[in-house]
C-alpha positions in Angstrom: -10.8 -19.2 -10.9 -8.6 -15.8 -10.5 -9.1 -13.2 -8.3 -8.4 -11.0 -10.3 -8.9 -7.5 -7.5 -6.9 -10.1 -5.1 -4.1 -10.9 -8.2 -3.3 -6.9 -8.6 -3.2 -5.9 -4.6 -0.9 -9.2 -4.2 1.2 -8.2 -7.4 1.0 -4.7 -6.1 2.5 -5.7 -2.6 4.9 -8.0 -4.5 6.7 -5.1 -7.0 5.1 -1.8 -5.7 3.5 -1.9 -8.9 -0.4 -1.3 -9.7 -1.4 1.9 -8.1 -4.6 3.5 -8.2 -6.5 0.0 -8.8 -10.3 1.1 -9.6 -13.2 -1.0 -11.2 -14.9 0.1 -14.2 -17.8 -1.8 -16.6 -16.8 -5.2 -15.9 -13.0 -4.3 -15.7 -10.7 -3.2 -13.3 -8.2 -0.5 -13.8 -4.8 0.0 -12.9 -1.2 1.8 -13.3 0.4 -0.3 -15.9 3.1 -2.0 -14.9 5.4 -1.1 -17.4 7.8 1.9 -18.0 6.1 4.6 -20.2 8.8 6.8 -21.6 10.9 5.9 -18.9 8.4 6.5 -15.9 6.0 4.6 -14.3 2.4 5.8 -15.0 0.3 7.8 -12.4 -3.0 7.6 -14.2 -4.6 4.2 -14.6 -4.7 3.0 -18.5 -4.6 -0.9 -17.6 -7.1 -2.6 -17.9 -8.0 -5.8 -16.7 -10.9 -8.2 -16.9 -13.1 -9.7 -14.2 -14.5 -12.4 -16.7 -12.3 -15.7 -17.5 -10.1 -15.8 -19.0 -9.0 -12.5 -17.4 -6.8 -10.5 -20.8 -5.7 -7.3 -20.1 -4.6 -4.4 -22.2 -2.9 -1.1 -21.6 -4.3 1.6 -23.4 -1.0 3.4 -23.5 1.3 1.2 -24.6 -0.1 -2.0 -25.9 0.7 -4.1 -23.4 -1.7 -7.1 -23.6 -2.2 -10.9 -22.7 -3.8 -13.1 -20.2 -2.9 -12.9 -16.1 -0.8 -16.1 -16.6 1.5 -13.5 -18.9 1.4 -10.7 -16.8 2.4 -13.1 -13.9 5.3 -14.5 -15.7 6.6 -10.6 -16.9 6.2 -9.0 -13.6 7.2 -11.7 -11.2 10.3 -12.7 -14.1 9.2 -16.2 -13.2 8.5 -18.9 -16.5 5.2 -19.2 -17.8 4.9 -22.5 -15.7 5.9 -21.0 -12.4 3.0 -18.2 -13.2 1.1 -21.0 -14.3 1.7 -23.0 -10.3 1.6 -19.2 -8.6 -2.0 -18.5 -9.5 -3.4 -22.1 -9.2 -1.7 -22.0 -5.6 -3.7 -18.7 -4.7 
């Protein structure tokens, strides 16, 4: 089971990525942590879910998938190293 709160603050130390992490109706809320027209956000439109198995979306761009992805694509690690990162957490 993912942590998910834990996953974005650990993420967040690891890239300097997902600012402004808040929760909201079962979800939590972040800075997405892709470039949006060549910037990084500084509103929250990521959204993440507490409840397995944990997809997220950004609102802004599209951005969507399940932690193991968004592990692989901000770490730049394969999909099994994401995959051995979270089950090590």
């Amino acid at each position: 089971m993912v942590d998910v709160a834990d996953l974005l603050k650990w993420l967040g130390e690891e890239t300097g990525k997902f600012n402004k992490v808040r929760a909201s109706r079962g979800n939590l809320m972040a800075t997405c942590p892709r470039l949006h027209d060549g910037r990084y956000e500084k509103n929250p439109s990521f959204g993440i879910s507490l409840e397995e198995p944990h997809f997220f979306n950004c609102f802004s761009c599209g951005y969507r998938g399940t932690v193991e992805i968004l592990v692989m694509d901000v770490l730049h690690v394969s999909l099994e190293e994401a995959i051995r990162l979270l089950e090590s957490r």
